[in-house]
C-alpha positions as CSV (number, residue, x, y, z in Angstrom):
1,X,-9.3,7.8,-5.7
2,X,-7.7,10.6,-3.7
3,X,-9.0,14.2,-3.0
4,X,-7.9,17.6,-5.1
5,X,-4.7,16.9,-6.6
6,X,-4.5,20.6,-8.1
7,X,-0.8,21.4,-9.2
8,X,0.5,23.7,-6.6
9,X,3.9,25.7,-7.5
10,X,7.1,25.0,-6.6
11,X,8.5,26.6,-3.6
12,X,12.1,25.6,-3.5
13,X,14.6,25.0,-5.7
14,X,15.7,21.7,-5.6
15,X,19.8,20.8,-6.2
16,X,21.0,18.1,-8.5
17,X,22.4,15.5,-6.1
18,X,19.8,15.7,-4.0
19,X,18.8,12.7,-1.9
20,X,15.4,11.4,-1.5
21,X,12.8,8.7,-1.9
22,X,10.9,9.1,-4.9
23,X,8.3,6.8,-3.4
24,X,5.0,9.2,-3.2
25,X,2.8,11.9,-2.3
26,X,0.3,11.6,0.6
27,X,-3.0,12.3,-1.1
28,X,-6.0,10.6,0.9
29,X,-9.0,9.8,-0.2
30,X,-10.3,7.8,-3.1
31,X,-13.8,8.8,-3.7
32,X,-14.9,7.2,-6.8
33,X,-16.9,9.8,-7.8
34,X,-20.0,7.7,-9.2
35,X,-21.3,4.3,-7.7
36,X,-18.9,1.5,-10.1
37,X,-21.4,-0.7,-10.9
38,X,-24.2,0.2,-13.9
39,X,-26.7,-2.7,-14.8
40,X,-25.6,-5.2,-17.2
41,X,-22.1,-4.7,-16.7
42,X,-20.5,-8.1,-17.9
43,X,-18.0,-8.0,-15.2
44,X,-20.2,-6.7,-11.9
45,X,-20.3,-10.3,-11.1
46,X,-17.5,-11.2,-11.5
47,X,-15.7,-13.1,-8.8
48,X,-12.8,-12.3,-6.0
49,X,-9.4,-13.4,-7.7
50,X,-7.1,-13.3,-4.6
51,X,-5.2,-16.2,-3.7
52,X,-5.2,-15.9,-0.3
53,X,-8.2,-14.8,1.6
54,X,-9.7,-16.0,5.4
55,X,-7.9,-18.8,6.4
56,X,-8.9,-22.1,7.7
57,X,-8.0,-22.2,11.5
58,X,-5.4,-24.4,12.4
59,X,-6.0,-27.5,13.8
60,X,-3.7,-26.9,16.3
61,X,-1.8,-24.0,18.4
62,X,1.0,-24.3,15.8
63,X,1.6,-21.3,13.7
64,X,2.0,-22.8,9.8
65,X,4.3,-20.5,7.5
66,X,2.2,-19.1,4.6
67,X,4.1,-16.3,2.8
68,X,7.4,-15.4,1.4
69,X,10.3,-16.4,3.8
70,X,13.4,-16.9,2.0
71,X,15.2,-13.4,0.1
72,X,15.1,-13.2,-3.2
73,X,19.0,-13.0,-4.9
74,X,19.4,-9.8,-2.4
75,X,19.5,-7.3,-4.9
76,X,17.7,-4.1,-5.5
77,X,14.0,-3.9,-5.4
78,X,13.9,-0.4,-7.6
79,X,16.0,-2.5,-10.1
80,X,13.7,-5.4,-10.1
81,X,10.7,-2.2,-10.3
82,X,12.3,-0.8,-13.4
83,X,12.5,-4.1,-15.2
84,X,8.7,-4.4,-15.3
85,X,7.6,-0.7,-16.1
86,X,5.3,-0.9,-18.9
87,X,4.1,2.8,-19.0
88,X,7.5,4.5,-19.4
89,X,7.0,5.3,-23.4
90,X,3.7,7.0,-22.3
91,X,5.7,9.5,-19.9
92,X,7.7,11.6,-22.3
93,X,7.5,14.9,-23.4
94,X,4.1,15.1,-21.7
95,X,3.5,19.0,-19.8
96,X,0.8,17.8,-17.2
97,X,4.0,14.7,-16.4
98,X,6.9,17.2,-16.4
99,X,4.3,19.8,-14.3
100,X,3.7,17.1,-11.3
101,X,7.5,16.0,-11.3
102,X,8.3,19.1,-10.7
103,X,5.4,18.9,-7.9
104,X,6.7,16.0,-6.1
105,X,10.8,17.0,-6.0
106,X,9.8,20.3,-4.6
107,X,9.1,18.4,-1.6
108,X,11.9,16.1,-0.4
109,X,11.2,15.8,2.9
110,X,7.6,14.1,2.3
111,X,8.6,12.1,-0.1
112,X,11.3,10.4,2.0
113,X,9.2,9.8,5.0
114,X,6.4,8.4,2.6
115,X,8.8,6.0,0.9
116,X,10.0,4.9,4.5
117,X,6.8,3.8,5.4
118,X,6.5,2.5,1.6
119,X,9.6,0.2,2.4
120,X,7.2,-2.0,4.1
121,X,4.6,-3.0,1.5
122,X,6.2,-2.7,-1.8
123,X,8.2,-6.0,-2.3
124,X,5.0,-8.3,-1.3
125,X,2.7,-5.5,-3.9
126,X,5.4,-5.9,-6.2
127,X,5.3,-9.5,-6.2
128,X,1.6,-9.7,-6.5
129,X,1.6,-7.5,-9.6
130,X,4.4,-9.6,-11.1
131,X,2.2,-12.6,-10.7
132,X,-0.5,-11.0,-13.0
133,X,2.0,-9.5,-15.3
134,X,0.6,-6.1,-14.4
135,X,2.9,-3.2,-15.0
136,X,5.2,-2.7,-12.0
137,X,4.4,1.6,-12.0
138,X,1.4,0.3,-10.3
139,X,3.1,-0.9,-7.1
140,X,3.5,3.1,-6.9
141,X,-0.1,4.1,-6.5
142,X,-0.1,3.7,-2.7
143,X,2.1,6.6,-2.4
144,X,-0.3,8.5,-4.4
145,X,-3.6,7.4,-2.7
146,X,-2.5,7.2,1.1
147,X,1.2,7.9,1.4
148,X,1.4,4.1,2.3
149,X,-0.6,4.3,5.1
150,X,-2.8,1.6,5.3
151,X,-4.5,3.3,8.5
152,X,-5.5,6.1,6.4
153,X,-9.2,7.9,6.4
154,X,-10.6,10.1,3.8
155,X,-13.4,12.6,4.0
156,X,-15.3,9.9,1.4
157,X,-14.6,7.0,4.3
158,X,-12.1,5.2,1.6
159,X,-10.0,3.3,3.7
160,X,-6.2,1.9,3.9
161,X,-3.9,1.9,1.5
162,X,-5.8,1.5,-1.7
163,X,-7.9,4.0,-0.5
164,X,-11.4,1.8,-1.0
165,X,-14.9,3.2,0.1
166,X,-17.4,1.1,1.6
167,X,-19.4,-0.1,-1.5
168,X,-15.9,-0.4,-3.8
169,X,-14.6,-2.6,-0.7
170,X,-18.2,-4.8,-0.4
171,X,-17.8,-5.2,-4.4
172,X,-14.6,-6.8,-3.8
173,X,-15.2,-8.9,-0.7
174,X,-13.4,-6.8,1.7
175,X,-15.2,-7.4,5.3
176,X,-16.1,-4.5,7.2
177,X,-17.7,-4.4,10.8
178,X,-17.3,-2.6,13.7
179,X,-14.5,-4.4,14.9
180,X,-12.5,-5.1,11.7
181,X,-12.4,-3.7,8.3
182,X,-10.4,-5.6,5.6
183,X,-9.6,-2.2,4.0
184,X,-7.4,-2.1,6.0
185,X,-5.4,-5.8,5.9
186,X,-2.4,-5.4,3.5
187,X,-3.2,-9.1,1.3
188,X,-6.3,-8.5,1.4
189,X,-6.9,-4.8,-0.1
190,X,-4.0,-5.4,-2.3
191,X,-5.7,-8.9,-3.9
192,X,-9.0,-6.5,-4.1
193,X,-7.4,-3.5,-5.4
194,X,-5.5,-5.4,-8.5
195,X,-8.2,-7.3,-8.8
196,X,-10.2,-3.6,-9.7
197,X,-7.6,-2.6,-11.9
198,X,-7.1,-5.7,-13.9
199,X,-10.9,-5.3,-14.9
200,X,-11.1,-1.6,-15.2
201,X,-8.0,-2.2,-17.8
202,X,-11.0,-4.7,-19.2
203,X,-13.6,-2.4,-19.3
204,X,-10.9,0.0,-21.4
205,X,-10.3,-2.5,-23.9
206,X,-6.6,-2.8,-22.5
207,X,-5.5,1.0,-21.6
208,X,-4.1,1.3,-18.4
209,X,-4.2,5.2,-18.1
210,X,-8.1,5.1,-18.4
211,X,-8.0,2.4,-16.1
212,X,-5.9,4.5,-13.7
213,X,-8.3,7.5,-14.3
214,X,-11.9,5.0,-13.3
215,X,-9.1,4.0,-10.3
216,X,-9.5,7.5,-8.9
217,X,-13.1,8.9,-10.7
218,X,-14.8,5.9,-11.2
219,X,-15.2,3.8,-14.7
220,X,-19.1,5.6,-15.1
221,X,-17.8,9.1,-15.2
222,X,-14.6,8.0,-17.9
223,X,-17.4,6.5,-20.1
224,X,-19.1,9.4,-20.2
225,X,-16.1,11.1,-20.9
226,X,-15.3,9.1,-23.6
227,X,-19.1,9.1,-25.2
228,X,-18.9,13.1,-25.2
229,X,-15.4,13.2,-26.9
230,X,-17.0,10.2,-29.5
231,X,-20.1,12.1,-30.3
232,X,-18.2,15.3,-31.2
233,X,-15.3,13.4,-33.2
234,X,-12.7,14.2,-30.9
235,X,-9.7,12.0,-29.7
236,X,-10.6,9.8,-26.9
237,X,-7.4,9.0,-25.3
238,X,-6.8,9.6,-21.7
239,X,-5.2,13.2,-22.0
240,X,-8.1,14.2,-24.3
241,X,-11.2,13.5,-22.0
242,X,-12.6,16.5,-19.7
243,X,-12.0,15.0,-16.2
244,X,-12.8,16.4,-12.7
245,X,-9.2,18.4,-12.1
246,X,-8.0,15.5,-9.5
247,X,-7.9,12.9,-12.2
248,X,-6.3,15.3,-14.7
249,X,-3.6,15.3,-11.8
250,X,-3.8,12.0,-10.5
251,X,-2.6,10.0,-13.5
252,X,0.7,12.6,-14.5
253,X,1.6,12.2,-11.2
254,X,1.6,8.7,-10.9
255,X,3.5,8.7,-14.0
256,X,5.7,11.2,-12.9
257,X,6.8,9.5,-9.5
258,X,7.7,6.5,-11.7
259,X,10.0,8.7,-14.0
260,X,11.6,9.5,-10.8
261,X,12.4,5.6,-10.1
262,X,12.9,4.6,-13.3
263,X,15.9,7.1,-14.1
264,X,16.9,9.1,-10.6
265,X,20.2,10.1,-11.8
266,X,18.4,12.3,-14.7
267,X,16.8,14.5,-12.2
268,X,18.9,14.4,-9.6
269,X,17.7,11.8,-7.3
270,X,18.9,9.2,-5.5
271,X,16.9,6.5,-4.1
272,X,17.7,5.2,-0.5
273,X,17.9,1.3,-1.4
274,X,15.5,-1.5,-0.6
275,X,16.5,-4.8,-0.8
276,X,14.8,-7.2,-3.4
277,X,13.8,-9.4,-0.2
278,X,10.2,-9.6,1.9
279,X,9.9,-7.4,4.9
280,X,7.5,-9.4,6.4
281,X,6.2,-13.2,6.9
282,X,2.6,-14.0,6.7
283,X,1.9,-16.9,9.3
284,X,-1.4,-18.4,9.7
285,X,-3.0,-18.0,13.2
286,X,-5.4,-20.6,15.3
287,X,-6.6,-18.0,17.5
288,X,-6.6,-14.4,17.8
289,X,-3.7,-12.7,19.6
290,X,-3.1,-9.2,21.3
291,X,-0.8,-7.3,19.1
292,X,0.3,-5.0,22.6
293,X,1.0,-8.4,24.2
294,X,3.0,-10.3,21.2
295,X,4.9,-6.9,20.3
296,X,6.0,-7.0,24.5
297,X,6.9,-11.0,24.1
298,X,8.7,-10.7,20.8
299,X,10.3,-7.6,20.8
300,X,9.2,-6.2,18.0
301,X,7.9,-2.9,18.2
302,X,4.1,-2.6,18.8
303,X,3.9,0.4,16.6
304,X,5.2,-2.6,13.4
305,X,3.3,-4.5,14.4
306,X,-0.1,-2.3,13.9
307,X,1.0,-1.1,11.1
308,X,1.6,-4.7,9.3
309,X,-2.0,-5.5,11.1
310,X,-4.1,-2.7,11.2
311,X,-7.1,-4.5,10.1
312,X,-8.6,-5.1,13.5
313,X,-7.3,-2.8,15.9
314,X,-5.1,-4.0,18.6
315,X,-5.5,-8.1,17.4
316,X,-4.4,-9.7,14.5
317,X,-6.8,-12.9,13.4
318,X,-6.8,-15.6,10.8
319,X,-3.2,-14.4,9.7
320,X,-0.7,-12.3,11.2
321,X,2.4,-10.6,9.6
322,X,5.9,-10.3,11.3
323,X,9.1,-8.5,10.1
324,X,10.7,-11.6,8.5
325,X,13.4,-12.2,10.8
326,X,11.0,-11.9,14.2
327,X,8.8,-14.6,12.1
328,X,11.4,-16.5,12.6
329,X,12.3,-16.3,16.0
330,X,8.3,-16.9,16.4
331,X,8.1,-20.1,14.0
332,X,10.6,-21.2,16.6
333,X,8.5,-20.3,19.5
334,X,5.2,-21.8,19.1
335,X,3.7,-21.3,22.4
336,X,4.3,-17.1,22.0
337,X,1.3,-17.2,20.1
338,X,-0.5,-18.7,23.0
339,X,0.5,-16.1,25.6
340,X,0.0,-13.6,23.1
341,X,-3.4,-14.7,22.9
342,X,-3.8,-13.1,26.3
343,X,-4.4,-9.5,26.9
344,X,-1.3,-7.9,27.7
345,X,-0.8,-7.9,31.6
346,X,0.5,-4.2,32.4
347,X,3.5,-4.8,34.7
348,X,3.2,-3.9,38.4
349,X,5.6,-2.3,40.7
350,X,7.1,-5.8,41.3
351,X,7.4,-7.2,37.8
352,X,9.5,-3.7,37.0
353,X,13.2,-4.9,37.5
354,X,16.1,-2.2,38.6
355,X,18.9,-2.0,35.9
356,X,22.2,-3.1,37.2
357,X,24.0,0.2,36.0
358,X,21.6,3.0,36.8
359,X,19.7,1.9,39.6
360,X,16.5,2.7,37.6
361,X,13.3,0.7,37.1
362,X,13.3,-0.6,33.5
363,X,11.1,-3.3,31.6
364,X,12.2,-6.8,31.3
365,X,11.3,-6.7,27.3
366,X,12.8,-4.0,25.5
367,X,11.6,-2.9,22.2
368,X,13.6,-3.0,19.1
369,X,14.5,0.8,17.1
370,X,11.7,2.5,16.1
371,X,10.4,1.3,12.8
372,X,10.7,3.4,9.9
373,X,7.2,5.2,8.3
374,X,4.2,6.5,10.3
């Protein structure tokens, strides 16, 4: 699902010891090269699996706690990651795997900024997988299809970070309209995107690296693959079928980012820690509120904010999602979500206080650090 992923050489040599997050490569656009439905398909029909979807409004103006809240046992998240890698035996001694490792530590710089922003997502994607008992690699594939950045656009219009196009979104029940595009919403487009690979590793009668391959090319054009190979009694395995040249590369380097978290210290890596905790609450919303407005009441950065909402731009609706410890200060402050309801009232010259120190005119609500990411 992302655009040409041709192997490009190494430009650097890159030191043992080297520090990094091996968390991705910012590849956008998943263009599922053929339409993903053929007719007859046993499974074209077959019906959205997510757990949480639109909400129910609240009967009243009281925000109602609907996601992870309390940390897990505080360790790490990679740890936790490594325990539930399925794939690993499938990675070894492979030339196209060894060729896009070598891709992705030639460039430290991008691959830390991408796993900062990754931070965010990856203990509520990992959680989801683990609740399908889903191979945890797979919590990876953001990094590889937007970098982890669910506002991101590709020249195909797949959207957010599963990288879905319109008719791949529609299949799945992923709303789009002018004014919101579920693409975009982080439970929503993860749901939707398991929910495609659980039955494209159907369709392969249980292989996850065809599955992976239909994930970026489409399941029409890996048949086809496979039929060619069949009819001329060769080998039909994933690293045997003629593929467009982005899913020769997309699946090794999917597999090679996970080498990279599964066993850092052999390549020199070490991964910047993530605690096995959530990053954010998921709170269910009565009304609409104004993201500008809530990040000025809360605290909390409005850039956060967008990028844990980015569904409908500037409001958050049905559901919003907080860093976990401003959900809390919020679960405790009911009526914020009714002023944040409001638009954001820009302060005038007389709602501008002078600090005490410098004389200077500064805001009365100051926003946290910068959040890490994009």
């Amino acid at each position: 699902m992302s655009r040409t992923l041709a192997p490009l050489p190494a430009r650097r040599f890159v030191p043992k010891g080297l520090s990094m997050l091996a968390v991705g490569a910012l590849l956008y656009g998943c263009q599922h090269l053929e339409p993903q439905l053929t007719i007859g398909d046993p499974f074209a029909n077959e019906p959205y699996r997510s757990q949480l979807r639109w909400l129910e409004p609240a009967p009243t103006d009281t925000i109602i706690q609907i996601g992870e809240s309390a940390p897990q046992s505080g360790g790490s998240l990679w740890a936790r990651m490594r325990q539930g890698f399925f794939l690993q035996t499938k990675t070894q001694g492979v030339a196209r795997i060894d060729e896009q490792r070598r891709w992705l530590m030639a460039r430290p710089a991008f691959l830390t900024q991408t796993g900062r922003a990754g931070s965010r997502y990856l203990h509520f994607i990992v959680g989801e997988l683990n609740k399908r008992n889903m191979p945890l690699e797979l919590a990876l594939l953001p990094a590889i299809e937007s970098g982890f950045n669910p506002n991101a656009r590709s020249p195909a219009q797949a959207l957010g970070l599963w990288q879905f196009i319109p008719a791949t979104g529609r299949r799945y029940q992923l709303q789009q309209r002018g004014d919101y595009d579920e693409r975009r919403d982080i439970p929503s487009s993860t749901r939707a995107a398991l929910d495609y690979l659980s039955y494209l590793h159907d369709y392969f009668d249980g292989d996850w690296l065809l599955a992976l391959a239909a994930y970026n090319a489409g399941e029409g054009r890996v048949r086809d693959a496979i039929k060619r190979n069949r009819a001329r009694g060769l080998a039909t395995h994933y690293w045997n079928l003629s593929l467009p040249g982005e899913t020769q590369n997309y699946v090794p380097r999917l597999l090679a980012l996970s080498q990279l978290v599964n066993t850092p210290a052999d390549y020199g890596v070490s991964l910047a820690p993530i605690a096995d905790q959530p990053y954010f609450q998921m709170v269910a919303l009565a009304q609409s509120v104004d993201l500008a407005h809530l990040a000025q009441l809360s605290g909390v950065h409005e850039r956060e904010l967008h990028m844990l909402n980015p569904a409908a731009r500037g409001r958050a609706r049905g559901r919003l999602l907080m860093p976990l410890e401003a959900s809390r200060r919020l679960l405790a402050q009911p009526d914020m979500i009714a002023k944040a309801a409001l638009p954001r009232v820009v302060a005038s010259e007389e709602q501008v206080v002078a600090s005490p120190d410098t004389g200077t005119a500064e805001p009365q609500v100051v926003e946290v650090a910068v959040p890490p990411g994009v």
